[in-house]
C-alpha positions as CSV (number, residue, x, y, z in Angstrom):
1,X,-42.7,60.7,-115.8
2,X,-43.0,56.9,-116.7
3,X,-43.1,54.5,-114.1
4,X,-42.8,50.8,-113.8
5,X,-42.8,50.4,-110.2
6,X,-44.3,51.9,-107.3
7,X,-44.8,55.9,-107.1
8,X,-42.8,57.6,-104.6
9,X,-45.1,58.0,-101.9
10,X,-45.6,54.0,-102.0
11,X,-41.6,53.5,-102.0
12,X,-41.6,55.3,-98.8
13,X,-43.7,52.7,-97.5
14,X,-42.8,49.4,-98.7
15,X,-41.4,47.2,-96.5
16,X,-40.5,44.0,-98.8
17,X,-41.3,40.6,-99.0
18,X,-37.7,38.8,-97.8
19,X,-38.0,36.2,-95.4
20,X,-36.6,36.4,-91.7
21,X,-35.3,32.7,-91.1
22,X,-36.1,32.1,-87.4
23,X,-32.0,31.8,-86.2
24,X,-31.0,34.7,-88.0
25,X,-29.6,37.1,-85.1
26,X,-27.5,33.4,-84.2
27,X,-26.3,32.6,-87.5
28,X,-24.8,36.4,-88.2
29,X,-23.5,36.0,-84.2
30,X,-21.8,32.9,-85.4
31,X,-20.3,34.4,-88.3
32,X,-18.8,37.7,-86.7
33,X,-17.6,35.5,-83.9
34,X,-15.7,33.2,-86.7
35,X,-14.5,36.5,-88.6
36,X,-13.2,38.2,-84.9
37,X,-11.4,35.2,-84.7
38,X,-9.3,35.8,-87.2
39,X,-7.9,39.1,-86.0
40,X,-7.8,42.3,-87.9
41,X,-4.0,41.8,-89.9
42,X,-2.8,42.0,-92.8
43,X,-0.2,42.0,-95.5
44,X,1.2,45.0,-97.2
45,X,2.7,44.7,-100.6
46,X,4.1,48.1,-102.6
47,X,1.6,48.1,-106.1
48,X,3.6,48.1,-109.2
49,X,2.6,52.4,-109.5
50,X,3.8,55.3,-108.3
51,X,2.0,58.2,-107.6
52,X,3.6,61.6,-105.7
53,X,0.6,62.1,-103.5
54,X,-0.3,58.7,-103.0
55,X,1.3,55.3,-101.2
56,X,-0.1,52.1,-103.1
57,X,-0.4,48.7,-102.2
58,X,-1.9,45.3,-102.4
59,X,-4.0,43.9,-98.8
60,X,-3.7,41.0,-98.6
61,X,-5.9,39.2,-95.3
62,X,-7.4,35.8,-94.5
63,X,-11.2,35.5,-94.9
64,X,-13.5,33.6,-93.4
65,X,-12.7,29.5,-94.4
66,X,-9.7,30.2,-95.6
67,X,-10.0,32.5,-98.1
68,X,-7.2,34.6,-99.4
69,X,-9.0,37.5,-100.1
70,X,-7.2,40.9,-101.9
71,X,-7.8,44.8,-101.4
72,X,-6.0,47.0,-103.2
73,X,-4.9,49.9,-100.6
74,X,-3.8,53.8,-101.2
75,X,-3.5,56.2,-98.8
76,X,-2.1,60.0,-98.8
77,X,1.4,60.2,-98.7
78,X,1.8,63.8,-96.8
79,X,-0.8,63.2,-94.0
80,X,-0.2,65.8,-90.6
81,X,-3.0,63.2,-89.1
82,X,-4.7,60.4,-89.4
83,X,-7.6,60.6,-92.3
84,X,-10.5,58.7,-92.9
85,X,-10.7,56.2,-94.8
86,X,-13.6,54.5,-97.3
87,X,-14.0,51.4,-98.3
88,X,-15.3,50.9,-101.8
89,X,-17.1,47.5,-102.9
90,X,-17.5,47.0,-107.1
91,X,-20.6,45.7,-108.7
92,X,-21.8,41.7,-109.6
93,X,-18.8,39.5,-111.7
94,X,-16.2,42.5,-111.6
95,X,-13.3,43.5,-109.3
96,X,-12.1,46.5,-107.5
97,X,-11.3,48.8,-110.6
98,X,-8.0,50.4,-111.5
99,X,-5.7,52.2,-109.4
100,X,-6.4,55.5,-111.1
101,X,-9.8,55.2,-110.2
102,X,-9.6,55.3,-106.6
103,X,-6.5,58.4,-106.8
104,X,-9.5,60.7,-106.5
105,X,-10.4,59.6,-103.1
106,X,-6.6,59.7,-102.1
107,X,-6.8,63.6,-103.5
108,X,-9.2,64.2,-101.6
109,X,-7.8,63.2,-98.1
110,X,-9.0,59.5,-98.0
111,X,-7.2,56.3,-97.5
112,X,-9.1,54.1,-99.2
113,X,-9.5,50.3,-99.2
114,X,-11.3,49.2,-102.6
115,X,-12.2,44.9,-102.2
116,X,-12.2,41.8,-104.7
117,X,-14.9,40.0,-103.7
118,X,-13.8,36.2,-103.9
119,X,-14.8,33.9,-106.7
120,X,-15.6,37.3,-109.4
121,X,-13.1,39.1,-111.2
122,X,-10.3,40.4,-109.0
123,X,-7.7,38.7,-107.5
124,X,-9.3,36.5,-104.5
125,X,-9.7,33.4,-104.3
126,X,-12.0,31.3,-102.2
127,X,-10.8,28.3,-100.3
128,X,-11.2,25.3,-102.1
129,X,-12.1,26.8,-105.5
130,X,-9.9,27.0,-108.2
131,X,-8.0,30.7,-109.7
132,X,-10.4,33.0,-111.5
133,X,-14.0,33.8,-111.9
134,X,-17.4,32.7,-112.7
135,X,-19.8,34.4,-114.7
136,X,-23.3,33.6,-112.6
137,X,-24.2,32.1,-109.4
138,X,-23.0,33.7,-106.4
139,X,-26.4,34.8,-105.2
140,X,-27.2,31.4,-105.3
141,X,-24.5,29.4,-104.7
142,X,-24.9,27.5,-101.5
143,X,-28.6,27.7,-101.4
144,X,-29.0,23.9,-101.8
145,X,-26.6,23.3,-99.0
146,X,-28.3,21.9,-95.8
147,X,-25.6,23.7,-94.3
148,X,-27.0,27.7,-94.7
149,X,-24.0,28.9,-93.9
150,X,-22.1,27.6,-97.0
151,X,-24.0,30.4,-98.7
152,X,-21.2,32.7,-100.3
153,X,-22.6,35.8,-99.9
154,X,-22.6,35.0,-96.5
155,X,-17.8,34.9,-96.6
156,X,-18.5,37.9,-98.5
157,X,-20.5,39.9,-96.4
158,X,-18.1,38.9,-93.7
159,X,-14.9,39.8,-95.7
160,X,-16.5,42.9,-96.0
161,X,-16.9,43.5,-92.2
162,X,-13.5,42.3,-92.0
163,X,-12.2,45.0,-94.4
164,X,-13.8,47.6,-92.5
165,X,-12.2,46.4,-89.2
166,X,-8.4,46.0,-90.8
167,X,-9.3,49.8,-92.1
168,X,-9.9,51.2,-88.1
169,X,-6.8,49.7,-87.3
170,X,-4.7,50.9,-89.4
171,X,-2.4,53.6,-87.8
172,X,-3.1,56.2,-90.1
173,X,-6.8,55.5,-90.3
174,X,-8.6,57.3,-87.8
175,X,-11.4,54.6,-86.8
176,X,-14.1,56.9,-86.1
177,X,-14.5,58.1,-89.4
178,X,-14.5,54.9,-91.7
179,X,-16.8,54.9,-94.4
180,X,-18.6,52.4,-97.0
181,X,-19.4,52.7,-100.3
182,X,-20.2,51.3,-103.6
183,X,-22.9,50.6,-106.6
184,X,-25.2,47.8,-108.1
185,X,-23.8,44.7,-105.9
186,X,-21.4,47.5,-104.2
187,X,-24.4,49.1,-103.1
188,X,-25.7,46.4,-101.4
189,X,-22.0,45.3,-99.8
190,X,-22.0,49.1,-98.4
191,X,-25.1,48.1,-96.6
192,X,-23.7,45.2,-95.6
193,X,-21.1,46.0,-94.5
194,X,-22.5,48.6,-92.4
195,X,-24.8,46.2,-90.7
196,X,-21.9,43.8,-89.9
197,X,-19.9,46.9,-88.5
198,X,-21.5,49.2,-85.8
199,X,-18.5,51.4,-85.7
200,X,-18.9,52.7,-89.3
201,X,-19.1,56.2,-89.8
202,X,-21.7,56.2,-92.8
203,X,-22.6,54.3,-95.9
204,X,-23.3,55.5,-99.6
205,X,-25.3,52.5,-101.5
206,X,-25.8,53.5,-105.4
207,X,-28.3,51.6,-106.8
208,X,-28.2,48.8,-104.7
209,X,-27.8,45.1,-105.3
210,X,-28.8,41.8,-102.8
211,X,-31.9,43.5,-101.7
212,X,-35.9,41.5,-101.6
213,X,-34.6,38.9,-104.2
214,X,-38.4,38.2,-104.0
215,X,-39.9,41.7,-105.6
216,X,-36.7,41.4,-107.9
217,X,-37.2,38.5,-109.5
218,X,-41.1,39.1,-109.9
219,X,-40.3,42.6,-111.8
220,X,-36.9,43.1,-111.9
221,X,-35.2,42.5,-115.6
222,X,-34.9,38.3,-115.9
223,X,-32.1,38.7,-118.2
224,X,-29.9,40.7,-115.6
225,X,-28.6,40.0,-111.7
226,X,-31.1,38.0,-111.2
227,X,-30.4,35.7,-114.1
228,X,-29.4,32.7,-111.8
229,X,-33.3,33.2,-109.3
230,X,-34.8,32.1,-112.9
231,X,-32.4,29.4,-113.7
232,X,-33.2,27.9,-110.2
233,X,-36.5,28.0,-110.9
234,X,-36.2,26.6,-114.7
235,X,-34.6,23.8,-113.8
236,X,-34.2,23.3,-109.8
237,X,-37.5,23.7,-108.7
238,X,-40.1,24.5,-111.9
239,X,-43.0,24.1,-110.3
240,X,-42.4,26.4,-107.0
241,X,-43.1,23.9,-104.5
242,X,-40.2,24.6,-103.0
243,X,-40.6,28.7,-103.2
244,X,-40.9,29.9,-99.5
245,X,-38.2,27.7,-98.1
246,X,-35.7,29.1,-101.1
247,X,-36.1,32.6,-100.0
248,X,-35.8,31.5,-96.7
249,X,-32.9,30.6,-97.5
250,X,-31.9,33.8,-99.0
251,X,-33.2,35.8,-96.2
252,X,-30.0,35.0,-94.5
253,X,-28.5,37.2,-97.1
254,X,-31.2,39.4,-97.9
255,X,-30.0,43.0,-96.8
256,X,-33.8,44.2,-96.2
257,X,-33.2,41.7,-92.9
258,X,-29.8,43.0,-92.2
259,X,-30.7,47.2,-92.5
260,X,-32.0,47.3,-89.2
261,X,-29.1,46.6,-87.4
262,X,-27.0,49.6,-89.5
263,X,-26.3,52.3,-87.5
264,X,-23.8,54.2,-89.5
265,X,-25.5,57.5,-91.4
266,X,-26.4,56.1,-94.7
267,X,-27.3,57.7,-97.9
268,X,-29.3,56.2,-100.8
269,X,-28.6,56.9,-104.8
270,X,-31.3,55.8,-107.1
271,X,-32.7,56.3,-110.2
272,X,-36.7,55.0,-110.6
273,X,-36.4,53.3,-114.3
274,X,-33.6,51.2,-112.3
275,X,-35.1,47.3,-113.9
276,X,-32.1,45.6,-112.8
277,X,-33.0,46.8,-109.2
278,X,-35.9,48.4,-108.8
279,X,-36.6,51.1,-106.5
280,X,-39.2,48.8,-104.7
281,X,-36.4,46.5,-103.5
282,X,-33.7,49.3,-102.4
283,X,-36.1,50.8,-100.3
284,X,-37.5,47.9,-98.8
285,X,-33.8,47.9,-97.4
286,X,-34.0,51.5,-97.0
287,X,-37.0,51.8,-94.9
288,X,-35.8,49.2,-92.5
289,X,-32.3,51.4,-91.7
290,X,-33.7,53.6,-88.5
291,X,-30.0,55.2,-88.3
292,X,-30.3,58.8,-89.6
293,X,-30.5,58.6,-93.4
294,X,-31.8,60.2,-96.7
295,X,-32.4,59.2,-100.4
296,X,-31.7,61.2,-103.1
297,X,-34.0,60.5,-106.6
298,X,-33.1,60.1,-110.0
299,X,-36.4,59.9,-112.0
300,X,-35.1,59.3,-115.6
301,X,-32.7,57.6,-114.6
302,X,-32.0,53.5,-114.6
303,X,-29.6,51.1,-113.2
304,X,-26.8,53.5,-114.3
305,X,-24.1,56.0,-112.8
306,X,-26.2,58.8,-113.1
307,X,-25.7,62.9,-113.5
308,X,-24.0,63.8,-110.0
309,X,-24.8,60.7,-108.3
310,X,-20.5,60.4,-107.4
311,X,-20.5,63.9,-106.3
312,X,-23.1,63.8,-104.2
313,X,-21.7,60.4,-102.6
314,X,-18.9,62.3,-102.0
315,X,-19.8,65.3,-100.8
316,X,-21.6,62.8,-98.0
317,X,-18.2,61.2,-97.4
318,X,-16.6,64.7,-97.4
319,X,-18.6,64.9,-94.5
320,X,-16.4,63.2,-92.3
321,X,-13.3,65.6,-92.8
322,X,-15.7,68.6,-92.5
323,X,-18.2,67.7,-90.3
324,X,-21.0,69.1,-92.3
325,X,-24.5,68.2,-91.9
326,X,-26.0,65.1,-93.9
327,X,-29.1,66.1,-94.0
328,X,-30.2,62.5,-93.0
329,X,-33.5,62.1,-91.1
C-alpha cells in the first residue's frame, strides 16, 4: 500500500502537536455560558417541499453575537414516539445540502437538523457581516484579534452546540438519543459539537477537518483547507517569528484540545491517502476521545466519500433506534 504519512500502528499513537492555551477550560466556560444564555428556541418556517413521509422546515435561532443562523429541519410525519434525531454539519465554503439529501435520514426514523454554518454558503449570516459567503479564511479569521474569542470558529462551534441543544428539546425529539455527524469540516464540527454537548448520544466524523492545524499545514496539501495557514505565513508573518503564539491561538479551536471532553460514542471514517487531512491529524483528535469509540480504515482511499463509508455511519446511528452494539472500545 503507498503511504505518505504515518503507518497504522504510529496513528494509533500520535498524539499531535496543537497547542493548549493556558485559559482554555475558561474561555470554552465563557462561551457555553454566553450560548446557555440564549435559550434553546427557535423559529419554525414550512420549506417550500412537500414530502408524504416527511414535515419540512426552515430553523431559524439566534447564535452567539447576534447571529441569525439557519438549519434546515425534517422530521417523520407518522411518528407513534418520539425518534432520534442527527444533526448533520457540511464541509469548508458549502451549506447544508438539498432537502432530498437529508429525506434518507427521515426514511429511516430520524429527525434530522442539517446547519449553515455562518459566513459560507447557506443561508446565515453573521452579525455584522454582510449577505453571502466568502471563499477562504474562516480558520483564520480572528486570529490577529487580541480578543481570542473573535475567532469564528469559535460562534460556530458554539452554534453547533446550540443546534444540538434546540434538537433535545424539541417535543418529538427524544433527547437521549441525539446524534452528530458530518465530513471534511463536518467531521470536525461533529466532534465539536460533541465536545461542547455532554448529552450527545454519539458522533460520526468522516474525514475530519479543524484538527492539528500544525501537522496539516507541514504535510497536508498547501493548495487545499489549509490554503489560508500558508497565506498567513506568506504574507502575515514570513519569517515564523511569530509561529508558536499563532497556533496558540488556534489551539482554542483546535479539536485535538477539545476530544477529551467528548463523551458521546464516536466513530471515525478515514481513508489513509487523505492529503487534504491526513490521517496523522484525525487521529491526533482521535486518540485524545477516552469515550468508547472505533475507527474504521480506508487504505486507498483519500479525502473522499469513500465505498460504504455512509452506510457504515449509519448503521452507527441506527444504533440508537436498535440498540445494537458499536463495537467502540
Amino acid at each position: 500500500m503507498p503511504r505518505f504519512d504515518m503507518s497504522v500502528e504510529e496513528l494509533r499513537g500520535y498524539r499531535g502537536s496543537a497547542i493548549l492555551p493556558g485559559d482554555f477550560d475558561a474561555y470554552w466556560a465563557r462561551g457555553i455560558a454566553e450560548m446557555e444564555a440564549l435559550g434553546d428556541g427557535c423559529t419554525l418556517v414550512p420549506a417550500d417541499i412537500r414530502a408524504p413521509g416527511a414535515e419540512c422546515f426552515d430553523l431559524w435561532f439566534e447564535g452567539v453575537g447576534g447571529a441569525r443562523v439557519h438549519a434546515k429541519y425534517l422530521r417523520p410525519a407518522h411518528r407513534a414516539a418520539k425518534c432520534p434525531a442527527v444533526i448533520l454539519f457540511h464541509g469548508y465554503h458549502r451549506n447544508c445540502g438539498s432537502w432530498a439529501s437529508l429525506m434518507s435520514y427521515v426514511g429511516a426514523g430520524f429527525c434530522v437538523l442539517a446547519l449553515d454554518c455562518r459566513g459560507q454558503a447557506g443561508l446565515s449570516r453573521d452579525a455584522g457581516s454582510v449577505e453571502g459567503m466568502t471563499i477562504r479564511g474562516h480558520v483564520i479569521r480572528g486570529a490577529m484579534d487580541p480578543d481570542p474569542e473573535k475567532l469564528l470558529m469559535r460562534s460556530i462551534y458554539l452554534d453547533c452546540a446550540q443546534l444540538a441543544r434546540i434538537a433535545m428539546g424539541l417535543p418529538e425529539v427524544d433527547a437521549e438519543r441525539v446524534a452528530a455527524q458530518g465530513a471534511s469540516q463536518g467531521g470536525g464540527l461533529a466532534l465539536a459539537c460533541a465536545a461542547l454537548t455532554p448529552r450527545l448520544n454519539r458522533a460520526a466524523a468522516l474525514m475530519p477537518f479543524l484538527c492539528d492545524f500544525r501537522r496539516n499545514w507541514e504535510i497536508g496539501n498547501p493548495d487545499g483547507a489549509i490554503y489560508e495557514l500558508m497565506y498567513y505565513f506568506r504574507f502575515i508573518d514570513p519569517r515564523h517569528r511569530n509561529e508558536n503564539a499563532f497556533y496558540e491561538r488556534l489551539g482554542y479551536i483546535d479539536i485535538v484540545n477539545l476530544s477529551p471532553r467528548i463523551r458521546a460514542k464516536t466513530l471515525l471514517l478515514t481513508g489513509l491517502m487523505d492529503r487534504e487531512c491526513p490521517p496523522s491529524t484525525q487521529f491526533a483528535a482521535y486518540n485524545a476521545i477516552t469515550a468508547p469509540k472505533r475507527c474504521e480504515l480506508w487504505p486507498d482511499y483519500g479525502h473522499e466519500v469513500c465505498p460504504d463509508m455512509e452506510d457504515t455511519a449509519m448503521r452507527f446511528l441506527l444504533e440508537m433506534w436498535e440498540g445494537g452494539d458499536s463495537g467502540c472500545d
